[in-house]
LUMZATOR-227995 format. One record per residue (C-alpha): x, y, z; residue number from 1. Coordinates in Angstrom, 2 decimals, padded with zeros to 5 digits, always signed. Layout:
         u         v         w   num
         X         Y         Z   NUM
...
! end
This chain:
         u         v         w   num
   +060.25   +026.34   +038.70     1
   +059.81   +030.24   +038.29     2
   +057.11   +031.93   +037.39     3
   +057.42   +035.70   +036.22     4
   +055.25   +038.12   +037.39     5
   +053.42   +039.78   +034.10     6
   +054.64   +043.08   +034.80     7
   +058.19   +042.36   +035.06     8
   +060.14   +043.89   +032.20     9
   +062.20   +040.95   +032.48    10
   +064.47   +038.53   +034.21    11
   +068.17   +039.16   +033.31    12
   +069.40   +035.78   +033.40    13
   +067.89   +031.93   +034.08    14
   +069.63   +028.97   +033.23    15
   +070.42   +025.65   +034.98    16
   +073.89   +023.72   +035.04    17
   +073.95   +020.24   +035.28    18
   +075.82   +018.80   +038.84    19
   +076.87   +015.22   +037.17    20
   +079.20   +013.50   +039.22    21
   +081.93   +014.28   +041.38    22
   +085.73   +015.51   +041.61    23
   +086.52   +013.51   +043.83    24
   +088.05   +011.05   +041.75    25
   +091.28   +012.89   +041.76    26
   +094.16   +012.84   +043.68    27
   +093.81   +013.50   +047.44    28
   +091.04   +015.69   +046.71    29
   +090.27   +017.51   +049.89    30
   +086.54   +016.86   +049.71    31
   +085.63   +018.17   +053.65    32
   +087.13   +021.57   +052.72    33
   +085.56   +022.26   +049.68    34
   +082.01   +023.25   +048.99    35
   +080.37   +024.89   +045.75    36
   +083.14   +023.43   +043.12    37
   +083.59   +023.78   +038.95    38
   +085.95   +020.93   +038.17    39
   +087.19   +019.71   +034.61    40
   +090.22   +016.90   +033.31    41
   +092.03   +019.44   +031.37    42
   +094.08   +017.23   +030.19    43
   +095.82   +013.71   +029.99    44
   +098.46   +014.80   +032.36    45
   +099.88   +017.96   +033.90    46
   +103.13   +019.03   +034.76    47
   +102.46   +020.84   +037.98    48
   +106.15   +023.42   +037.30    49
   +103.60   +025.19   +034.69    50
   +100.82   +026.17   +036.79    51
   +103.27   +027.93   +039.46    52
   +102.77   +031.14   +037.94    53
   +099.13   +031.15   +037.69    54
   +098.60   +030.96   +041.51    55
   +098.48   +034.33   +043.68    56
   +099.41   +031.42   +046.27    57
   +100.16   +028.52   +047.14    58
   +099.03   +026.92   +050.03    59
   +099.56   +023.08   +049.71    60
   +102.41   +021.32   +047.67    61
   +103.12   +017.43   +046.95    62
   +104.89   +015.79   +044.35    63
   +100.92   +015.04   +042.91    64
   +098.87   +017.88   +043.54    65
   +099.08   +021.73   +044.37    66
   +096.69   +024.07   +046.28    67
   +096.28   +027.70   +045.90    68
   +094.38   +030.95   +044.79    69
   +093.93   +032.38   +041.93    70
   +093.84   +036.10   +041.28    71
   +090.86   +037.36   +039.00    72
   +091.11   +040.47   +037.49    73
   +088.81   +043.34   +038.91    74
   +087.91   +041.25   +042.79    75
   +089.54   +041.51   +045.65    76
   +091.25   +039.21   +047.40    77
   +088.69   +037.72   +049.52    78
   +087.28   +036.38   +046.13    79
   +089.89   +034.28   +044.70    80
   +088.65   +030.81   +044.75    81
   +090.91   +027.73   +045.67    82
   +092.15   +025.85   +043.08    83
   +093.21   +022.53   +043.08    84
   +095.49   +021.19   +040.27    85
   +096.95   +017.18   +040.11    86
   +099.38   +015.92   +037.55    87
   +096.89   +013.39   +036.19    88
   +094.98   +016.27   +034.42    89
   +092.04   +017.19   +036.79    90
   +091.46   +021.05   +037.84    91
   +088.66   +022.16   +040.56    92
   +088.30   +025.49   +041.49    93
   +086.17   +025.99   +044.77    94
   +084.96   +027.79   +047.96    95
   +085.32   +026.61   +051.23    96
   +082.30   +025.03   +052.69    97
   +082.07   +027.90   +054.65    98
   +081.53   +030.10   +052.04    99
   +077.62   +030.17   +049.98   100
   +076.92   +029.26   +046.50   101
   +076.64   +033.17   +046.02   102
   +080.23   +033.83   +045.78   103
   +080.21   +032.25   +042.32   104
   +078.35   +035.76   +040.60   105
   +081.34   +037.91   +039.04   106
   +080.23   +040.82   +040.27   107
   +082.99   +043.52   +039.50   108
   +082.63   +042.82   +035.48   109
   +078.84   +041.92   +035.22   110
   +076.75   +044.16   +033.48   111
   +073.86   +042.71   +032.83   112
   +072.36   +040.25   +030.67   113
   +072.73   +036.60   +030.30   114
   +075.73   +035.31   +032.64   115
   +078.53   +034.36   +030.87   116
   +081.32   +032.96   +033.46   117
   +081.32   +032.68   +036.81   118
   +084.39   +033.48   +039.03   119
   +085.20   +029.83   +039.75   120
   +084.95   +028.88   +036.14   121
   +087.49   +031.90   +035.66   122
   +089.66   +030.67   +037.94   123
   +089.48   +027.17   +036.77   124
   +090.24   +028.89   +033.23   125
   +093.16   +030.54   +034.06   126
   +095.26   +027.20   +035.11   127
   +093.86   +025.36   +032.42   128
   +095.68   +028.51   +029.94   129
   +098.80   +028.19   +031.81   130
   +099.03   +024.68   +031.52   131
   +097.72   +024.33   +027.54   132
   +094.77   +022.26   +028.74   133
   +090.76   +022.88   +027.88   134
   +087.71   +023.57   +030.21   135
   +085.44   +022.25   +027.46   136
   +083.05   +019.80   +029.65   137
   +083.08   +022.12   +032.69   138
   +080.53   +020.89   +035.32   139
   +079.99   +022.06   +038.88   140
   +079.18   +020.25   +042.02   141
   +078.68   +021.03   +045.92   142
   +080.50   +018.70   +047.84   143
   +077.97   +020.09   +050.71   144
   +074.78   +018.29   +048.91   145
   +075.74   +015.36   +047.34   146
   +072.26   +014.58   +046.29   147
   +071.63   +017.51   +044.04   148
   +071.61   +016.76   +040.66   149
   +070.90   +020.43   +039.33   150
   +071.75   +023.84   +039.81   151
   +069.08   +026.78   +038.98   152
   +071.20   +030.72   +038.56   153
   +068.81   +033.70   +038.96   154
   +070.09   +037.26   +038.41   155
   +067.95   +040.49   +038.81   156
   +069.67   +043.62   +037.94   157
   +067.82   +047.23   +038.43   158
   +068.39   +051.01   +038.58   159
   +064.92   +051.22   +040.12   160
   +062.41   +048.39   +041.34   161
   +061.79   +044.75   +039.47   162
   +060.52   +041.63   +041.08   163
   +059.89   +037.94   +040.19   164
   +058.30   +035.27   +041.43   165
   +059.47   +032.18   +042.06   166
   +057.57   +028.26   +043.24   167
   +059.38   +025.49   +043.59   168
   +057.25   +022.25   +042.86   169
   +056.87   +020.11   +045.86   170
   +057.95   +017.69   +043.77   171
   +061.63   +018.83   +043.11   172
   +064.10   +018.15   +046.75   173
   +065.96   +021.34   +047.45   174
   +069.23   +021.76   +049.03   175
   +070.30   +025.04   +048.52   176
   +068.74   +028.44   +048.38   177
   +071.72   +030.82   +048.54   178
   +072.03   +034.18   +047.24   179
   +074.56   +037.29   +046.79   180
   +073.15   +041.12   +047.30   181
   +075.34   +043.30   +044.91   182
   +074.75   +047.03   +045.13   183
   +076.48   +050.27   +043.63   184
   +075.10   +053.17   +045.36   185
   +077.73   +055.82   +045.74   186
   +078.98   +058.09   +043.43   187
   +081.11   +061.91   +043.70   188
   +078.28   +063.69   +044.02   189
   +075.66   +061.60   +046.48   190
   +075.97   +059.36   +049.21   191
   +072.23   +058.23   +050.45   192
   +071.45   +055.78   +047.17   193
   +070.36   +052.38   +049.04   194
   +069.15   +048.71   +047.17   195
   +066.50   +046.51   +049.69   196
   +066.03   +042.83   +048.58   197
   +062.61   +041.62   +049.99   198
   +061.42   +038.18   +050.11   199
   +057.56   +038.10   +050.17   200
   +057.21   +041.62   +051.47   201
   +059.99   +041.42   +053.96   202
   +063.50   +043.03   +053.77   203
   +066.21   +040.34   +053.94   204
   +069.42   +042.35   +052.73   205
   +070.11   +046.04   +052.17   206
   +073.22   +048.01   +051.31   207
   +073.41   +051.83   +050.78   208
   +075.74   +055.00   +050.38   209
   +078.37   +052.51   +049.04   210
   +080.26   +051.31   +045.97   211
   +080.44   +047.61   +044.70   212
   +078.91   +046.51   +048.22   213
   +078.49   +042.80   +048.28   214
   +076.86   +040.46   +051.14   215
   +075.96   +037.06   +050.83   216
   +073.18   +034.33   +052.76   217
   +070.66   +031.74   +052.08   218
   +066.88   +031.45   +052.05   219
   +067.12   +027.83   +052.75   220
   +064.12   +027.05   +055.16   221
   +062.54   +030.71   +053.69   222
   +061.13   +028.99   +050.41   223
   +059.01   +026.53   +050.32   224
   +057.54   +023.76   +047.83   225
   +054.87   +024.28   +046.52   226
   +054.74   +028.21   +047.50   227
   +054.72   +031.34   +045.33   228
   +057.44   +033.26   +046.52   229
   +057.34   +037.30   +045.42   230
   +061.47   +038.62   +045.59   231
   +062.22   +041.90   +044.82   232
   +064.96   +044.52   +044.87   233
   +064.20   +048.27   +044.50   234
   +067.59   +050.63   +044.13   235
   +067.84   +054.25   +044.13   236
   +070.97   +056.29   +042.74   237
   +072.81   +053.54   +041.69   238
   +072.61   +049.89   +040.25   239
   +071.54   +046.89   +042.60   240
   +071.63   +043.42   +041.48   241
   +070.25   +039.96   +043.52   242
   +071.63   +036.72   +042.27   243
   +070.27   +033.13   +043.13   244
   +071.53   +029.90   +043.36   245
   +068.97   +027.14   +043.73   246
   +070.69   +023.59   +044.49   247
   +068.15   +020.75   +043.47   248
   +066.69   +017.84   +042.87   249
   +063.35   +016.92   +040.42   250
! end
């Protein structure tokens, strides 16, 4: 699917997930409100008392199933996924449909190299502790495209300039083509560091004179099968980073 340009020092992270099947097996699962999703059946049963304290809050209640955020360490508010919880075991931490695959990156503790978490896999973590369950057999799924059976991450990370490019084959259906724009371009002593993310030549996010900026979109209808796509991100004063999340089918 990618192909790296031959003067790129290299890509800091590529890897695919596998979306196999669905959460919605679960009780009452709200399905319309969720959209990019990490879900795992943490255990046999759950007593829903011991996830209380795990939740910064808690936003639905019933005798089966709880709703709520959950506080990660180092983001702000506006990035705590929803987490649902039921007492039959199952845990699915998500955005709203609203929100693009590109609030998954954990930007505030990346730092480069190969991706280790994501923030709804933290999340989803974090109630599986409290509760003595596992996350082994993690899997993520976008209750937006049903039909995608694989996910594609794609993280760039530079101080200066770096591109890839990138063809999807026009045999593969895509669904998704989101991305997140992270950028770190302020410090004591300077206030005019910028980072421009280009698609083929053009500019299609920029951030500058800021710390830990973050904005988020999608490309979908931008790439095309079958095309060589050139992205790149050039930086200055700072660190800027350009994460991908393809949504597929082969």
């Amino acid at each position: 699917m990618m192909m790296r340009s031959k003067i790129i020092v290299s890509i800091a992270f590529l890897c695919m997930f596998f979306l196999t099947g669905s959460a919605s097996a679960a009780v009452d699962f709200p399905a319309d409100e969720a959209g990019i999703s990490a879900y795992v059946k943490a255990s046999s049963s759950i007593d829903l008392n011991d996830t209380k304290s795990a939740f910064a809050s808690i936003e639905r209640e019933t005798p089966d199933y709880i709703i709520g955020t959950v506080d990660i360490t180092w983001h702000s508010e506006q990035d705590r996924p929803h987490v649902y919880v039921s007492k039959d075991g199952w845990i699915v931490a998500y955005y709203p449909t609203e929100k693009s695959a590109g609030w998954i990156f954990p930007w505030y503790e990346y730092s480069g190299g190969q991706l280790s978490s994501t923030t709804l896999s933290k999340a989803l973590g974090i109630v599986a502790n409290a509760v003595g369950g596992t996350t082994n057999g993690l899997k993520y799924y976008d209750f937006r495209n049903p039909d995608a059976s694989k996910m594609m991450i794609i993280i760039e990370s530079t101080t200066g300039t770096e591109f890839y490019k990138l063809t999807v084959p026009t045999s593969f259906s895509l669904y998704a083509v989101d991305w997140s724009h992270y950028s770190s371009t302020y410090s004591g002593t300077y206030t005019d560091g910028y980072s421009y993310v280009y698609l083929d030549g053009a500019i299609f996010t920029s951030d500058g004179g800021g710390s830990s900026q973050r904005s988020y979109g999608s490309l979908m209808g931008q790439i095309i099968n079958g095309v060589e796509h050139e992205i790149k991100i050039a930086t200055s004063k700072g660190t800027g980073r350009i994460g991908m999340v393809l949504e597929y089918a082969e």
